[in-house]
N, C-alpha and C positions, 0 to 999 in steps of 0.2 A: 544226646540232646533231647529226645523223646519227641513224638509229628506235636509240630505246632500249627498245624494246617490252620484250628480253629483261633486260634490267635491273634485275631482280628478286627476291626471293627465293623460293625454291621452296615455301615452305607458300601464298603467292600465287595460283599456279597451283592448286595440290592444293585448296585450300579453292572457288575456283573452281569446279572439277571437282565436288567436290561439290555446291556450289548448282546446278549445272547436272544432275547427278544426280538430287539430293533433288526437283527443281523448285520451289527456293528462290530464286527469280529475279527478287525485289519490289523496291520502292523503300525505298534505307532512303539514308541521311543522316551522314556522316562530317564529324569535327571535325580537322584539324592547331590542334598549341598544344605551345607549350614551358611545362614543367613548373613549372621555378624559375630566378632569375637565378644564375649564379656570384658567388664570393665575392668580394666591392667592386662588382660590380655594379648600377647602379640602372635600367636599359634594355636591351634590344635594337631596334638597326633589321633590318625585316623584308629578305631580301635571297633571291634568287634566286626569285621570282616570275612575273618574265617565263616565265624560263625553263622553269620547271613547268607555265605555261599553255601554251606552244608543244606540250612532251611529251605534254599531257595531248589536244591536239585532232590528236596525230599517230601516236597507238598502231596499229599495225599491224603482225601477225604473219605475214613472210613462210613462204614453202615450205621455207627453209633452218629458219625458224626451228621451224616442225611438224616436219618430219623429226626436227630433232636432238630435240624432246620424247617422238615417238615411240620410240626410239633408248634410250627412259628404260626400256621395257617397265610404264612405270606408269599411263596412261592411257588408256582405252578411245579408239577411233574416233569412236566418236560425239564426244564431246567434244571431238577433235582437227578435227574437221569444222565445230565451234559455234567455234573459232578462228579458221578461214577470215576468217568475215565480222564477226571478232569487232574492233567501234569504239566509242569514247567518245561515249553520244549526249544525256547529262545533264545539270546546271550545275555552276556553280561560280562561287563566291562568294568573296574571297579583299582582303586591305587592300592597298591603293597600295605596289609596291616602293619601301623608302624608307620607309616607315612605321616612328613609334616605336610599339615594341608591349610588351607587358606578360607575365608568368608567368598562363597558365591561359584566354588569352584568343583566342579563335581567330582564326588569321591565315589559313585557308583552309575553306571551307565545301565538300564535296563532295555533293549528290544527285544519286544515279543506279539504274541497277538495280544488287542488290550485287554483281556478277560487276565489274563495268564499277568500281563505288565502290572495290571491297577491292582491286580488284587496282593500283589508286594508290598503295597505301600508302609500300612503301618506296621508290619512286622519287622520290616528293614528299619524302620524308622526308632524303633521300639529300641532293638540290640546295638543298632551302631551310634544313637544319640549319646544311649546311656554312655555305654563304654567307651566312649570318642573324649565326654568331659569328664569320665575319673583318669584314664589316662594322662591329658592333658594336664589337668590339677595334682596328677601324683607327680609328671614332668615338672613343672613348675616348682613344687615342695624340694625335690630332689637337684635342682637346679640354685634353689637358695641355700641347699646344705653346703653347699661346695665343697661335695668330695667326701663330708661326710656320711656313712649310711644311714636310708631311708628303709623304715621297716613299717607295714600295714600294717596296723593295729586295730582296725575298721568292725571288726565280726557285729559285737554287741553291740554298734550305732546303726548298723545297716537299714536297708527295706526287706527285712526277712531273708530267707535264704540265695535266695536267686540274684539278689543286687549284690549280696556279700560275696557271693561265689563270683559271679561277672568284675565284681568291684575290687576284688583280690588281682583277679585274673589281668584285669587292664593296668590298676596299679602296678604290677613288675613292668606291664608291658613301657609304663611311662618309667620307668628305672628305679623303684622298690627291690631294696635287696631280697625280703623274705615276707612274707605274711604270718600270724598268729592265727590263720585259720587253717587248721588242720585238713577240713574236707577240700578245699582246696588246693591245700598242700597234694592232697593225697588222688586230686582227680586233675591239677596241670601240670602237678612235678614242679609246684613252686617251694625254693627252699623255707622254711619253716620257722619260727623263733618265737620262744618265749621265757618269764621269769618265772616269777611268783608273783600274786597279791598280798595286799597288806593285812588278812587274815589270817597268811600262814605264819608272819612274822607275830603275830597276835598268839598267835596259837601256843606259844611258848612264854614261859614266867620272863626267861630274859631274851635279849632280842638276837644275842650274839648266841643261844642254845639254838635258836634259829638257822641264823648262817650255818652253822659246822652242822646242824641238819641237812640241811639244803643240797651244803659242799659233799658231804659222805654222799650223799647218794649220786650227785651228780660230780665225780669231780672232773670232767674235763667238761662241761660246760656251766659251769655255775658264772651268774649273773646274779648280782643277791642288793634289795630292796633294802634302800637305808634311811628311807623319812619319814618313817611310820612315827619315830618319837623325834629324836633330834635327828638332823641331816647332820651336821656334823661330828657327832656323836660315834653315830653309825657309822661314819666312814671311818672309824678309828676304833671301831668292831671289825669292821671288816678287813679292815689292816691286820688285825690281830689276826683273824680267820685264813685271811692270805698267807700270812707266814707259816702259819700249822701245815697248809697245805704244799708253803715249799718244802717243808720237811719229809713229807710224804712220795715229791717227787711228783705233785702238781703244781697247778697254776689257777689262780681265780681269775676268769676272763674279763669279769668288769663288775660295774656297781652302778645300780638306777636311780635316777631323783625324780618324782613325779608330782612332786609339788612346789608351791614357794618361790623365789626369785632366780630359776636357772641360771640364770647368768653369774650372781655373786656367789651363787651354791656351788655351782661348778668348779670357781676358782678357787674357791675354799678346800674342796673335797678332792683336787686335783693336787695341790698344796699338800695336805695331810699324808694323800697317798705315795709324793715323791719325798716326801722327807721319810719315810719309813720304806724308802727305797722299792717302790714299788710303781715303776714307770710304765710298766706294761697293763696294768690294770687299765681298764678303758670305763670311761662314763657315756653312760646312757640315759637318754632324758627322755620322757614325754609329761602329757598333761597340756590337753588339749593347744595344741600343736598347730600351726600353721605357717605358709609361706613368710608369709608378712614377719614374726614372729621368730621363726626360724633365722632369716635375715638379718636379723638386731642382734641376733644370738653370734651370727658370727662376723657382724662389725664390730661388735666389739671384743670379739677375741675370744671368746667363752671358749675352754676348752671341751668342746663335745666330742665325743667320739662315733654317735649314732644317736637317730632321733625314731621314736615310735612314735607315729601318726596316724590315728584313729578317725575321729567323728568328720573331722575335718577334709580328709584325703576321701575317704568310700561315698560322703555325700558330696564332696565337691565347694560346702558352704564356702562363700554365703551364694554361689551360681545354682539353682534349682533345676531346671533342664536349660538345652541346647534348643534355641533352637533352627533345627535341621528340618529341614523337608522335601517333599518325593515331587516333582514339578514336571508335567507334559511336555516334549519341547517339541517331537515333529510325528506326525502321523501318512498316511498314505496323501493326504492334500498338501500337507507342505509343511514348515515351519511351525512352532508355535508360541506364543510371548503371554504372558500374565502383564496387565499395563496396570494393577491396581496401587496407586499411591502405597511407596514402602515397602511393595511386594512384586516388585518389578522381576522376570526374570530373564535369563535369556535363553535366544532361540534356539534349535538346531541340534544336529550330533555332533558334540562336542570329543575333543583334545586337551590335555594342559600339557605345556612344554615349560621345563624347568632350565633354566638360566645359571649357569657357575660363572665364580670369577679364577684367575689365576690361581689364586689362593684357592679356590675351592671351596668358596664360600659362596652359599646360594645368595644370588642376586634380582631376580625378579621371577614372576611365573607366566606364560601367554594362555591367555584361555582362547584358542582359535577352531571352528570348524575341522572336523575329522578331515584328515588329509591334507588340509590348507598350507601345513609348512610340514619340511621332511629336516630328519638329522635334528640332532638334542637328545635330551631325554626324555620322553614320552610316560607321564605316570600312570594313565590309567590301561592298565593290559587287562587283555581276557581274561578271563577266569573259570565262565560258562561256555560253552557249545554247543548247541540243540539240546539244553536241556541238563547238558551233562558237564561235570566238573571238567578241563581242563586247566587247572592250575595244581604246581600240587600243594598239599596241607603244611604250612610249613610249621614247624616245632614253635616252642611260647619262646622258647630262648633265643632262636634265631630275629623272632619280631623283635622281642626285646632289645637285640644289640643294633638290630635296625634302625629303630627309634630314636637311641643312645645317637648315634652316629647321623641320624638325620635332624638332630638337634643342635648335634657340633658346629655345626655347618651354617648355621643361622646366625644371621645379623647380631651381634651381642647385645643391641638395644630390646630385641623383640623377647630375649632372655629373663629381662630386670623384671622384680615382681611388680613395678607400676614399668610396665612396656614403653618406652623409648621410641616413637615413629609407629610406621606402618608398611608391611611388607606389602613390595608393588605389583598386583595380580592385573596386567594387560588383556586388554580383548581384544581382538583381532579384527582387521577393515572386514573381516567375511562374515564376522557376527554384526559390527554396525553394521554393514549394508541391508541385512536381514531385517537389522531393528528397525531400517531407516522403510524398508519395504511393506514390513508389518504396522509400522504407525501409519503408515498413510495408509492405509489398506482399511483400517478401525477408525481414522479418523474419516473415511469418507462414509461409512455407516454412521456412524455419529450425526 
């Protein structure tokens, strides 16, 4: 992951500086939580958690990196000296990557002293916003396939390398079968997939010298591109390419359409290829791709077999960021609440206890005071310990089925691409009584 110490935003630092100043240097207790769902949204899966625990147990500010603070003329020596030895030695508490989580409900608990607490904020805020709404948005895309595969197609739309690689990475985690990015492939052990472009079909005087190109070199994985001239056309190219190769004692795994009216192309090209006895072949579609989209695709029956989904899945359109943020809730004095209109938050070290029904199907969340109720399921477990990781790392495929499964489980309404209700996240008489404590408390300075 390489030290992302300086990673930061600069009031980070300066506010630092000052508790280090003032001799403000207590324990106080920070909340991460996203505010509200986007619109049709009825979930997010929590994502980039790992990630944020490795950062958080690996902060260290090298000499390059004092120097260039120094370099600022803003802050004293002393302070630049309490960076030396400056390490994360506090906890952290935070839900299972892969978790479905809710608006308002903390997905990461920080105590520590506040130098060490504040200066998390936007780095956590950075890795697990982003990757919280591609996940989410890859769940949802993979959610309207029903059943059909979702493949990330995202590289060339990305925010350069680092959003495409996180943006791979969370995609599987929301149920993407494979990604077309190779570095990724090759640094989370996510499976892999791709065709050709319509230059290699180009590349050739006819379209079908093409295919049996393609097929020779690859024959047990050929996927071969057939809208470059006619879609229907091509599928009856391809039919022909497919037969050569059952002669051969292979098989052509499928055939792409990435233009045009999916829906009647499909039936057409799926037609052509059962009458020439060719049922196994599978169609694959993309061209700029979305839930929405996807959905109409299979109300009306379209026979897809897999969808590649690019620009849309890795940036998340038309949702821009999340927004999540890192919120004070109790320090060495007590309690503490943000009362600003719309940015309310709540007090306290917090719990969320999750709710099943017989079925097994989640049915509400309590957001109560740490220790306020015993028995349920408890999501947010430790992770951190003085500093130091106590959870362990767990593999991308394990989150992944996690995910998968904690999806299953959800309300069918909060599923549909325009969301159905709203999942019921309770707070606890131990948090009003705080709020009820804290407002009078602001309203008599008032």
């Amino acid at each position: 992951m390489g030290n992302k110490t300086m990673l930061t935003d600069l009031y980070q630092i300066t506010m630092m500086a000052g508790y280090v100043d003032n001799q403000k240097d207590d324990v106080a207790t920070f909340d991460l939580f996203i505010r509200d769902l986007p619109k049709d949204w009825g979930y997010f899966i929590a994502a980039g958690i790992e990630d944020a625990v490795d950062y958080i147990t690996s902060i260290k500010f090298t000499g390059n990196d004092i120097d260039y603070l120094r370099q600022q003329g803003i802050f004293e020596d002393s302070f630049l000296s309490f960076l030396k030895d400056f390490r994360f030695t506090g906890e952290v508490y935070a839900v299972k990557e892969g978790s479905v989580v809710f608006p308002n409900e903390p997905i990461m608990r920080v105590t520590a002293n506040r130098t060490q607490a504040q200066f998390l904020e936007t780095t956590l805020l950075n890795m697990i916003n982003f990757q919280t709404m591609i996940a989410s948005k890859a769940s949802r895309v993979v959610d309207a396939a029903s059943g059909a595969s979702v493949i990330e197609f995202g590289l060339r739309r990305a925010q350069e390398e680092d959003a495409a690689l996180k943006g791979a990475r969370a995609a599987y985690i929301g149920g993407a079968v494979s990604t077309s990015n190779v570095k990724a492939g090759m640094q989370y052990g996510i499976p892999i997939s791709g065709t050709q472009a319509h230059s290699f079909i180009m590349s050739y005087d006819d379209e079908i010298d093409a295919f049996r190109a393609y097929a020779r070199t690859f024959p047990k994985k050929s996927i071969l591109l057939i809208d470059t001239y006619n879609t229907c056309e091509g599928a009856r190219k391809a039919a022909v390419v497919a037969k050569e190769m059952e002669m051969r004692g292979e098989k052509l795994v499928g055939v792409r359409l990435d233009s045009g009216d999916l829906d009647h192309l499909s039936k057409r090209v799926r037609s052509i290829l059962n009458e020439e006895g060719l049922p196994y072949v599978k169609i694959f579609v993309s061209n700029d791709l979305n839930e929405y989209k996807i959905a109409g695709l299979v109300q009306n029956h379209a026979p897809i077999d897999a969808y590649g989904v690019g620009t849309e899945m890795i940036t998340a359109k038309p949702v821009s960021a999340l927004p999540g943020v890192y919120k004070l809730v109790e320090d060495v004095d007590g309690p503490k609440m943000k009362f600003s209109p719309g940015k309310l938050t709540y007090p306290g070290v917090k719990q969320v206890y999750r709710a099943y029904g017989d079925d097994g199907m989640m049915q509400y969340d309590i957001m109560a005071l740490d220790g306020e109720f015993e028995g349920g399921e408890s999501l947010l477990e430790q992770a951190v310990s003085n500093g130091k990781r106590v959870s362990t790392r767990r593999e991308l495929s394990e989150i992944r089925q996690y995910a998968l499964e904690g999806v299953s489980r959800l309300p069918h309404g909060l599923r549909c691409v325009e969301a159905v209700g709203r999942y019921e996240v309770k707070v606890s008489e131990g948090i009003h009584g705080m709020i009820a404590g804290l407002n009078a408390r602001y309203s008599l300075v008032k």
